[in-house]
N, CA, C and O atoms as a Tinker XYZ file with bonds, in Angstrom:
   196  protein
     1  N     -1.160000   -4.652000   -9.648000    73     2
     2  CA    -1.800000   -5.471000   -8.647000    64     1     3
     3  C     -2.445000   -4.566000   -7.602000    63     2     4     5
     4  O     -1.905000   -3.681000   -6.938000    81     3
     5  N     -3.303000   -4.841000   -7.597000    73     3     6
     6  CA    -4.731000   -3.835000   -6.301000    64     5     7
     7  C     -4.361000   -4.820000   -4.772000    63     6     8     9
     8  O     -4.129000   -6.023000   -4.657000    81     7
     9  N     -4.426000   -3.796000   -3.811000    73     7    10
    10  CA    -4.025000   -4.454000   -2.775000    64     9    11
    11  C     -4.954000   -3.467000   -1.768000    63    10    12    13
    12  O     -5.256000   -2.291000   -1.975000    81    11
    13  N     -5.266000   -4.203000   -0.765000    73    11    14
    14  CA    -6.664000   -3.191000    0.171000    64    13    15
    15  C     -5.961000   -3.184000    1.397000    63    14    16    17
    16  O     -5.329000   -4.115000    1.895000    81    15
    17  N     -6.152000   -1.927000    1.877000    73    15    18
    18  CA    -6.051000   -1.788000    3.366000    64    17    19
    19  C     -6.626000   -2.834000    4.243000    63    18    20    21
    20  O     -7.809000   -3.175000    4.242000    81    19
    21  N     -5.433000   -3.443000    5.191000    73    19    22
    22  CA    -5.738000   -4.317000    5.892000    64    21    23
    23  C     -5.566000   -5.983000    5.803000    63    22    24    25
    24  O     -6.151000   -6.843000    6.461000    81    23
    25  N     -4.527000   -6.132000    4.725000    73    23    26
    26  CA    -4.173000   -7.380000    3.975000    64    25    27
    27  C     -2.863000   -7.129000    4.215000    63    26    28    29
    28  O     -2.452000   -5.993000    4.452000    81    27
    29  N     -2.003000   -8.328000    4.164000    73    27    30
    30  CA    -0.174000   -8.553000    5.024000    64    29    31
    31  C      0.131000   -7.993000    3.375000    63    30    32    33
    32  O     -0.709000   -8.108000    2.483000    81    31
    33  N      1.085000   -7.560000    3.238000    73    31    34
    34  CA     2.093000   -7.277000    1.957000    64    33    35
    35  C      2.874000   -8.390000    1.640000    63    34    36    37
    36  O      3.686000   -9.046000    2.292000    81    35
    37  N      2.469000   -8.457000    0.548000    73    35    38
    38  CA     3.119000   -9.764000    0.198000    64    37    39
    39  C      5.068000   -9.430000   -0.419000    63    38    40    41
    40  O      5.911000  -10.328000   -0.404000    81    39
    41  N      5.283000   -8.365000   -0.765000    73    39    42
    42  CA     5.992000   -8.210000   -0.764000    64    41    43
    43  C      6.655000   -6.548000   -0.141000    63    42    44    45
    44  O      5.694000   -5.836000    0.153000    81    43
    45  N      7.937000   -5.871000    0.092000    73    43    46
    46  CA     8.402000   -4.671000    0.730000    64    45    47
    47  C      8.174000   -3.434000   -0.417000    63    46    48    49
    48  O      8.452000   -3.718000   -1.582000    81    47
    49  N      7.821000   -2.467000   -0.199000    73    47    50
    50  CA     7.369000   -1.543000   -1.157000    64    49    51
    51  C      6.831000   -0.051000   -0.598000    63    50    52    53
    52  O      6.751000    0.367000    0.557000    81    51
    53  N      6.552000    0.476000   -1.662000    73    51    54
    54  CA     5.478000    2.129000   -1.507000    64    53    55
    55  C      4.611000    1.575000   -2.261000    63    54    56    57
    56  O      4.563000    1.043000   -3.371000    81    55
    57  N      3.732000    1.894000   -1.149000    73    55    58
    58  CA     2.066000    1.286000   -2.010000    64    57    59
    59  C      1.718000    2.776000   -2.330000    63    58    60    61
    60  O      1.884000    3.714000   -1.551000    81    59
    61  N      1.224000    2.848000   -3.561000    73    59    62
    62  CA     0.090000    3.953000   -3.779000    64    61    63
    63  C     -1.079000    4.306000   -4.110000    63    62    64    65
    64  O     -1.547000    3.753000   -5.106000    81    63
    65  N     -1.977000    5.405000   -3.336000    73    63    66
    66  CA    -3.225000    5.047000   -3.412000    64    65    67
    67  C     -3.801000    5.008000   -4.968000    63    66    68    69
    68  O     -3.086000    5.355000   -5.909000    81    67
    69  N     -5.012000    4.602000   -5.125000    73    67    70
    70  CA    -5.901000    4.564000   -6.273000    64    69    71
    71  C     -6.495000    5.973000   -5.859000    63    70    72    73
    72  O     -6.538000    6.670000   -6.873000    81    71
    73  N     -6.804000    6.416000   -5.136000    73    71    74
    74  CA    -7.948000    7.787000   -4.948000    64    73    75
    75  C     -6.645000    8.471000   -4.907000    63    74    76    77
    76  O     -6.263000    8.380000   -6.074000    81    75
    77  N     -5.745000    9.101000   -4.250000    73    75    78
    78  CA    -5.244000   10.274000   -4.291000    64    77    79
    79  C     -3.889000    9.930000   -4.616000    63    78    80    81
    80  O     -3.249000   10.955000   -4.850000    81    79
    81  N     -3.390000    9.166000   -4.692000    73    79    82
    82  CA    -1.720000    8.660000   -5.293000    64    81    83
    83  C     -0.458000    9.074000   -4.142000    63    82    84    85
    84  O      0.746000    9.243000   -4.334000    81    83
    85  N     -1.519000    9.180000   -2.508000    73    83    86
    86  CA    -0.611000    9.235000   -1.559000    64    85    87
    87  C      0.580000    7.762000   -1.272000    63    86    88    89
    88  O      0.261000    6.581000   -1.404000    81    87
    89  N      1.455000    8.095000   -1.011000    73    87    90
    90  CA     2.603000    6.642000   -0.620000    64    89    91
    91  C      1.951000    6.378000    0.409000    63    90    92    93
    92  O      0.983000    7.061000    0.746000    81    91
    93  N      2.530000    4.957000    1.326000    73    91    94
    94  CA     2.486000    3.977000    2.050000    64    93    95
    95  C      3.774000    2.878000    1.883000    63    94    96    97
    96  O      3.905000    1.931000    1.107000    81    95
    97  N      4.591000    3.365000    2.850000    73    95    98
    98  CA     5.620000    2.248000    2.622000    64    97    99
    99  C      5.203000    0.884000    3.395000    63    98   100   101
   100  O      4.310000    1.021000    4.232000    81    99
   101  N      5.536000    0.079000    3.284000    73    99   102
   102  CA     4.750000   -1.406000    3.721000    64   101   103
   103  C      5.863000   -2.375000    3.742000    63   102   104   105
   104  O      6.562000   -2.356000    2.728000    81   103
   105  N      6.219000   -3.294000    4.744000    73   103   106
   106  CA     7.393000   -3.839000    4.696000    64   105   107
   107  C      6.820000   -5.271000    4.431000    63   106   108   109
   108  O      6.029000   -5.570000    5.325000    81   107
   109  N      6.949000   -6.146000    3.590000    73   107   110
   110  CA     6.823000   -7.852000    3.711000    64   109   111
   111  C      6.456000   -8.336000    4.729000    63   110   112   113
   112  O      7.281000   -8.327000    5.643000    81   111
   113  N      4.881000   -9.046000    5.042000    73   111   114
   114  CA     4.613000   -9.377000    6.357000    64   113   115
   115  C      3.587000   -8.384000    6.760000    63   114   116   117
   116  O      2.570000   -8.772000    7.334000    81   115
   117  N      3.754000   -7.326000    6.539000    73   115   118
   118  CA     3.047000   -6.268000    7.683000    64   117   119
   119  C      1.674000   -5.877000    7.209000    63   118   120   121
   120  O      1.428000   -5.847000    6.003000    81   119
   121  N      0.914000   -5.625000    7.975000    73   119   122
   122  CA    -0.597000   -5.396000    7.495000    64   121   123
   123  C     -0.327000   -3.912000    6.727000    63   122   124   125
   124  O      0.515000   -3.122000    7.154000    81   123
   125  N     -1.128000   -3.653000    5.582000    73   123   126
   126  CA    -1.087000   -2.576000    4.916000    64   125   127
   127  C     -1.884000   -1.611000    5.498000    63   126   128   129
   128  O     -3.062000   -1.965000    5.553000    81   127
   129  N     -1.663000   -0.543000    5.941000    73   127   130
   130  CA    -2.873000    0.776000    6.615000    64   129   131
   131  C     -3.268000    1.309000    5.723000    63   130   132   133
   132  O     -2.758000    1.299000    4.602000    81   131
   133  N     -4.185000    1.835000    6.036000    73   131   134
   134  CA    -4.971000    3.357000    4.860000    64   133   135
   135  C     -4.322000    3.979000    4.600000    63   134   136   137
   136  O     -3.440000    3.893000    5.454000    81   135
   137  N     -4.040000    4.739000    3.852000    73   135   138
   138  CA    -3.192000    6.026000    3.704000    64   137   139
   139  C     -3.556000    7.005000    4.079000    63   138   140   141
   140  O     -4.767000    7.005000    4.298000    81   139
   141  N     -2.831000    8.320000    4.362000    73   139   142
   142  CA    -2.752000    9.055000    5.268000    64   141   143
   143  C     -4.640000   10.282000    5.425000    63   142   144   145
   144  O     -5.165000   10.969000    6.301000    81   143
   145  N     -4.936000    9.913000    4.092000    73   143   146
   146  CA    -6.275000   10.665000    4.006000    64   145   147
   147  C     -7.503000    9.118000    4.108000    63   146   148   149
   148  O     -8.687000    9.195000    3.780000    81   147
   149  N     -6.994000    8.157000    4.500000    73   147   150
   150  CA    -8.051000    7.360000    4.747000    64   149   151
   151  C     -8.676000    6.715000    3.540000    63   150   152   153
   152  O     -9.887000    6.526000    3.661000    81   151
   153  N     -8.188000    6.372000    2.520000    73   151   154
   154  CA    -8.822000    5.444000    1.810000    64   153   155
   155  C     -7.810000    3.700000    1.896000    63   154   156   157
   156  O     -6.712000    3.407000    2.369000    81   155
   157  N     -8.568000    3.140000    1.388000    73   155   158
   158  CA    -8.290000    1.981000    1.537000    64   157   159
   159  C     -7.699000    1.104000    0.582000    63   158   160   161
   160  O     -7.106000    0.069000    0.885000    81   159
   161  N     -7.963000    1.772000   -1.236000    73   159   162
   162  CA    -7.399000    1.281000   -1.998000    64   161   163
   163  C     -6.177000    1.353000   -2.708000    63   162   164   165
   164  O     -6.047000    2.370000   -3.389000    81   163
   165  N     -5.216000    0.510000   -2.724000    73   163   166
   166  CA    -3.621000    1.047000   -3.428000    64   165   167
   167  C     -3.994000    0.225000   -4.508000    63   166   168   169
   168  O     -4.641000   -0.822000   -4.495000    81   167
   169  N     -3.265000    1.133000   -5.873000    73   167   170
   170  CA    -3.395000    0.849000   -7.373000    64   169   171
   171  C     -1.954000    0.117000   -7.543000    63   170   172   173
   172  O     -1.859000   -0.955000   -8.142000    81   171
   173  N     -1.011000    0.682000   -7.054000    73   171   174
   174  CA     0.715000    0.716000   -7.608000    64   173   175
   175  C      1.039000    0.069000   -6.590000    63   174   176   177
   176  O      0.271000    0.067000   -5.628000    81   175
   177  N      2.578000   -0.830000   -6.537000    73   175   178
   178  CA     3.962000   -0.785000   -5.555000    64   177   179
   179  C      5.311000   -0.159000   -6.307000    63   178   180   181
   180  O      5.555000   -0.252000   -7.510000    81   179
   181  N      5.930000    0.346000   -5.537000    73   179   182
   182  CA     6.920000    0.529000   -6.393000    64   181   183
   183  C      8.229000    0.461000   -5.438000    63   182   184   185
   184  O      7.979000    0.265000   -4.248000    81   183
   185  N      9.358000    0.574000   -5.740000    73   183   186
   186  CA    11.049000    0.663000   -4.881000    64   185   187
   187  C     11.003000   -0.697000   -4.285000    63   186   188   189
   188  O     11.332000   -0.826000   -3.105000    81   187
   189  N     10.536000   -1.971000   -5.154000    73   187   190
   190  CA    10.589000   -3.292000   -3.826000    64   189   191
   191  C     12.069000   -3.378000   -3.877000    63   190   192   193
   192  O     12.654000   -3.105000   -4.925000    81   191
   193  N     12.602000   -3.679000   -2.989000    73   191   194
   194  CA    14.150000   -4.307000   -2.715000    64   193   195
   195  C     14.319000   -4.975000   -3.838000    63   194   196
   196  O     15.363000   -5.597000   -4.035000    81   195
């Protein structure tokens, strides 16, 4: 499931990017940020509760 910077997480997780495969942990609820080099697209979630 593709998920874009700036959309609530639908569920708690490590998002990872599509461009560089940096993490993003993201809690249920919370707006998703860019990752740390600034792109916007996550490919993966992974570790949900």
């Amino acid at each position: 499931m593709a998920a874009k910077a700036g959309e609530k997480a639908q569920q708690t997780g490590d998002f990872f990017c599509a461009s560089c495969d940096e993490k993003v942990h993201v809690t249920k609820g919370d707006t998703i940020p860019a990752c740390p080099n600034g792109h916007k697209t996550f490919e993966t979630r992974r570790n949900e509760p």
